[in-house]
MIVO-530579 format. One record per atom (N, C-alpha, C): chain; z, x, y; residue in one letter; atom name. Coordinates in steps of 0.001 Angstrom, whole numbers, plus 500000, padded with zeros to 6 digits. Layout:
N
('A',(Z,X,Y),'A','CA'),
...
! end
This chain:
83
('A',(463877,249424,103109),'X','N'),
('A',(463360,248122,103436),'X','CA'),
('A',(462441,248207,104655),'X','C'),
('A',(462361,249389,105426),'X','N'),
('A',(461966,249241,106842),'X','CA'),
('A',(460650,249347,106529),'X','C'),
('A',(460799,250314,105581),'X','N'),
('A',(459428,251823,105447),'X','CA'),
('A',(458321,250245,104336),'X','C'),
('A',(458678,249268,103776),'X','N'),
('A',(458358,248008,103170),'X','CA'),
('A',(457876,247142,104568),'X','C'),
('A',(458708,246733,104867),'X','N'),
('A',(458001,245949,106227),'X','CA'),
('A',(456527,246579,106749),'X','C'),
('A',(457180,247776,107336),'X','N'),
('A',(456049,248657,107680),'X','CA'),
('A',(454584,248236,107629),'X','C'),
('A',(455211,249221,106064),'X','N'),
('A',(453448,248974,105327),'X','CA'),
('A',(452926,247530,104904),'X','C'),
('A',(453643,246458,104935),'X','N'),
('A',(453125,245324,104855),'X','CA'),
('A',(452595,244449,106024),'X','C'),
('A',(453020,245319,107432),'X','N'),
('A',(452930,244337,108502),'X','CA'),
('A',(453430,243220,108918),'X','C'),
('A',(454725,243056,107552),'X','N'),
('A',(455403,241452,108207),'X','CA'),
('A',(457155,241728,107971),'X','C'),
('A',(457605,240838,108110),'X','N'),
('A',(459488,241232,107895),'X','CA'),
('A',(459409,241133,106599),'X','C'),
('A',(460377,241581,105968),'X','N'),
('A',(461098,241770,104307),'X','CA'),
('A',(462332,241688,104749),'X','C'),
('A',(463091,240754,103919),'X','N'),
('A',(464296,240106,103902),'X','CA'),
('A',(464986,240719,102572),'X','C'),
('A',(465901,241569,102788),'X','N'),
('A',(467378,241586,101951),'X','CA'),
('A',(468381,241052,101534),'X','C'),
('A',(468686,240556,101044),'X','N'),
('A',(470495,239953,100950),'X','CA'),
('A',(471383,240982,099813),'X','C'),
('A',(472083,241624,100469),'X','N'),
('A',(472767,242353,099503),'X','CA'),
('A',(474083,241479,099175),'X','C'),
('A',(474387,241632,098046),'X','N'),
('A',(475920,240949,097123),'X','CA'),
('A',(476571,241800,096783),'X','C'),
('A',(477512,241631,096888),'X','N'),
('A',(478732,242197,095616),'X','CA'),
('A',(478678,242777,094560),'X','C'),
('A',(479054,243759,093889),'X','N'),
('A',(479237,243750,092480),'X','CA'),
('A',(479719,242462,091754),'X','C'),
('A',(480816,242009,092272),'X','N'),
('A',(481761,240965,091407),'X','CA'),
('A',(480864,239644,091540),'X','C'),
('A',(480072,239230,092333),'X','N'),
('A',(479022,238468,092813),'X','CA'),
('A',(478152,238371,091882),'X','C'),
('A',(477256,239497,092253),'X','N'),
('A',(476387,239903,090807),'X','CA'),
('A',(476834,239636,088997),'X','C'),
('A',(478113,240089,088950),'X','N'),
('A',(478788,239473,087409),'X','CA'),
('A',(479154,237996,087394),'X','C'),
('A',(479354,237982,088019),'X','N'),
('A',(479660,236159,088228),'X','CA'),
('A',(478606,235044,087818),'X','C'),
('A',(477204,235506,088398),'X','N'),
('A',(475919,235076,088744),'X','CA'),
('A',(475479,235194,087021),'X','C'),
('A',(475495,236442,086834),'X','N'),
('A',(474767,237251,085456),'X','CA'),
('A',(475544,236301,084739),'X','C'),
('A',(476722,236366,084507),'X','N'),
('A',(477028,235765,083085),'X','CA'),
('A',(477197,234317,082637),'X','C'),
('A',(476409,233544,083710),'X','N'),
('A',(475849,232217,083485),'X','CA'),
('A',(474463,232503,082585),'X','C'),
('A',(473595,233718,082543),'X','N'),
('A',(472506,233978,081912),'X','CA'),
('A',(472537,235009,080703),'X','C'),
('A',(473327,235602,080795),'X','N'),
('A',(472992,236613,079333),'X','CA'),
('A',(474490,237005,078689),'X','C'),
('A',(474481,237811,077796),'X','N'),
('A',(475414,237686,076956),'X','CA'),
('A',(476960,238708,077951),'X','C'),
('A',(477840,239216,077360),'X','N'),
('A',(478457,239538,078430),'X','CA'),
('A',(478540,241198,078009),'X','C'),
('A',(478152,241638,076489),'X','N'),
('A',(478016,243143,076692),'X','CA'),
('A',(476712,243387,077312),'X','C'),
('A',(475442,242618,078014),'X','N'),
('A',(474381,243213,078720),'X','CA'),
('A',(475068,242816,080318),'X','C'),
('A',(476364,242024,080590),'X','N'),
('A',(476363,241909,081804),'X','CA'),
('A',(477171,243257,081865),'X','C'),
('A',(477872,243764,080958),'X','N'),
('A',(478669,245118,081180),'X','CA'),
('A',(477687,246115,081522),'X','C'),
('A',(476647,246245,080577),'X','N'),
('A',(475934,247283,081006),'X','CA'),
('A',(475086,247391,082238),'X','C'),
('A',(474611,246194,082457),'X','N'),
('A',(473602,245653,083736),'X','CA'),
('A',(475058,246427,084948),'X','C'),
('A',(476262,246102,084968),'X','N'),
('A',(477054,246462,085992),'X','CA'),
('A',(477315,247795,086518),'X','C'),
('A',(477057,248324,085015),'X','N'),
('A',(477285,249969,084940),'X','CA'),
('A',(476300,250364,085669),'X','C'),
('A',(475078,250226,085176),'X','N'),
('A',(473884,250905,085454),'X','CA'),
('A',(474149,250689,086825),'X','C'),
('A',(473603,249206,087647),'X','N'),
('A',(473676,249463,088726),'X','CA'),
('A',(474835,249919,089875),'X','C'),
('A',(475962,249863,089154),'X','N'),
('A',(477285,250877,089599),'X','CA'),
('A',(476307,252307,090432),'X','C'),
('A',(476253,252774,088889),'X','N'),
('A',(475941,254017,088881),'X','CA'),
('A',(474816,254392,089614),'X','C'),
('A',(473701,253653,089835),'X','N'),
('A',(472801,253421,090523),'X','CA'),
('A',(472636,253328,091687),'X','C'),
('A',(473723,252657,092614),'X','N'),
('A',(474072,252213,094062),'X','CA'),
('A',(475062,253205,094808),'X','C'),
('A',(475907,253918,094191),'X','N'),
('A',(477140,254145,094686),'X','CA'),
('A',(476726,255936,095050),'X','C'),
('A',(475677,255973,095540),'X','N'),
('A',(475081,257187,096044),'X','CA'),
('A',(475195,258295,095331),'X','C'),
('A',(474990,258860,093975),'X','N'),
('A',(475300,259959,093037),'X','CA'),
('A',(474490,260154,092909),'X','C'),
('A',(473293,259311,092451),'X','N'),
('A',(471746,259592,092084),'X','CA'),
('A',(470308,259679,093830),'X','C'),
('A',(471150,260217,094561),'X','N'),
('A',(470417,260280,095805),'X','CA'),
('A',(469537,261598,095764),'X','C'),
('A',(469649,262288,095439),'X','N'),
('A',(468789,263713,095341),'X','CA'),
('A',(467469,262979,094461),'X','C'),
('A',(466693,264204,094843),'X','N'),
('A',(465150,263985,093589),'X','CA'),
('A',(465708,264864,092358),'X','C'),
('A',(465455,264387,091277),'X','N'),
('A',(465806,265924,090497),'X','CA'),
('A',(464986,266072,089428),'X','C'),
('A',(464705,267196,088399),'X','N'),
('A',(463435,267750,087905),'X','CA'),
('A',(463313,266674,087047),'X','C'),
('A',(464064,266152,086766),'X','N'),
('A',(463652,265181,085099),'X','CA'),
('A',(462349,264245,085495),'X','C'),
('A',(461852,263605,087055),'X','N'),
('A',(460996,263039,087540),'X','CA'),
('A',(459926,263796,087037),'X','C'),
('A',(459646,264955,087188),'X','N'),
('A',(458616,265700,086605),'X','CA'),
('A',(458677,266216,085017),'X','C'),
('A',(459166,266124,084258),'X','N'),
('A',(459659,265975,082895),'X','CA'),
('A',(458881,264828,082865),'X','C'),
('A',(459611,263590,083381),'X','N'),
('A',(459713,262179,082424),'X','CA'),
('A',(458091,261993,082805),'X','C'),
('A',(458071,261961,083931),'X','N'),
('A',(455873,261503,084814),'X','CA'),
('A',(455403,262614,084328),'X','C'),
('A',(455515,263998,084324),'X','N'),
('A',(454470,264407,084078),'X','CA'),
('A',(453652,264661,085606),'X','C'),
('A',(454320,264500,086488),'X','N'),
('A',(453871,264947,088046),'X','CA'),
('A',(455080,265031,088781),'X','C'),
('A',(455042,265451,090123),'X','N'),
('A',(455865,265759,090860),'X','CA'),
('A',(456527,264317,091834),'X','C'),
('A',(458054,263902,091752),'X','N'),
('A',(457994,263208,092441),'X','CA'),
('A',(457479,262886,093840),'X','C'),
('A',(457060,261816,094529),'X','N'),
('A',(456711,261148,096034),'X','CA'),
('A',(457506,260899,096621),'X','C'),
('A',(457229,260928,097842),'X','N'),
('A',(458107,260797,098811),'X','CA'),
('A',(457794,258957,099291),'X','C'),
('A',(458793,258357,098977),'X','N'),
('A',(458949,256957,098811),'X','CA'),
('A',(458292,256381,099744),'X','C'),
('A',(457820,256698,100734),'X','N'),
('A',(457122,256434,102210),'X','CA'),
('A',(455536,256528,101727),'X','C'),
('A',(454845,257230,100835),'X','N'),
('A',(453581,257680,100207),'X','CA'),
('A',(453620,256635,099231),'X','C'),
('A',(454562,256052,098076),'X','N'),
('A',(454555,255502,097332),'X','CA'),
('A',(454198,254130,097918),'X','C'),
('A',(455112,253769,099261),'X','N'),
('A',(454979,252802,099882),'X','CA'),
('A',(453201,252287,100355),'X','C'),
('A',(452886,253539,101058),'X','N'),
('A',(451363,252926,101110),'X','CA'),
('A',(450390,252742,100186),'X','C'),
('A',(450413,253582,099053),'X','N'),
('A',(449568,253447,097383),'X','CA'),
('A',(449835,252182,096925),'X','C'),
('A',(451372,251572,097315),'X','N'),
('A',(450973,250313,096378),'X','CA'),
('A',(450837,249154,097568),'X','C'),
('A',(451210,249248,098645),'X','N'),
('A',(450362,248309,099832),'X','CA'),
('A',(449032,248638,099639),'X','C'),
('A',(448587,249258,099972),'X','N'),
('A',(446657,249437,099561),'X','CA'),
('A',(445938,248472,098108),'X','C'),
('A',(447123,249247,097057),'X','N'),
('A',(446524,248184,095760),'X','CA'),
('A',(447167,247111,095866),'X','C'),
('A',(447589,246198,096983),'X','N'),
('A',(447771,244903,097117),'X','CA'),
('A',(448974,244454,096055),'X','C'),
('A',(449877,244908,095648),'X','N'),
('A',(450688,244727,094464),'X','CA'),
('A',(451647,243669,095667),'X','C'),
('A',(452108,243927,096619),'X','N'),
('A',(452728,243313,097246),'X','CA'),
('A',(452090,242166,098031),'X','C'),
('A',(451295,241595,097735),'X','N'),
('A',(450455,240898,098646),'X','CA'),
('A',(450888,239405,098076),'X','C'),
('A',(451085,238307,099309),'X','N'),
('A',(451838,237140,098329),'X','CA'),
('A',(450540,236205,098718),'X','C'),
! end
């Protein structure tokens, strides 16, 4: 979030929730085997396992992963974040 501020020049605001929060929320909107999976994924997603870079980035792109700080200024430059 910092390395976001940063490159935008202004604050970026977080609110992190719950898992049980997050299911609670979700299944006022979609069915409840996509709220199972939506939970998994980001389970699996958050709970620090997938913290390394690993080769499949270059498999799946077809280039070498970035270092999230580089990514950060390519898409501040193309204005993607610009409100």
């Amino acid at each position: 979030m910092n390395e976001i501020a940063a490159g935008l020049g202004r604050p970026v605001r977080y609110t992190q929730i719950s898992p049980e929060d997050f299911v609670v929320t979700l299944r006022a909107y979609v069915p409840e085997d996509i709220v199972r999976l939506l939970n998994e994924l980001f389970t699996v997603t958050l709970d620090g396992r997938n913290t390394q870079v690993m080769h499949g980035v270059d498999e799946a792109l077809g280039r070498p992963a970035r270092d999230f700080a580089e990514y950060v200024r390519k898409t501040v430059a193309a204005g993607t974040w610009t409100v």
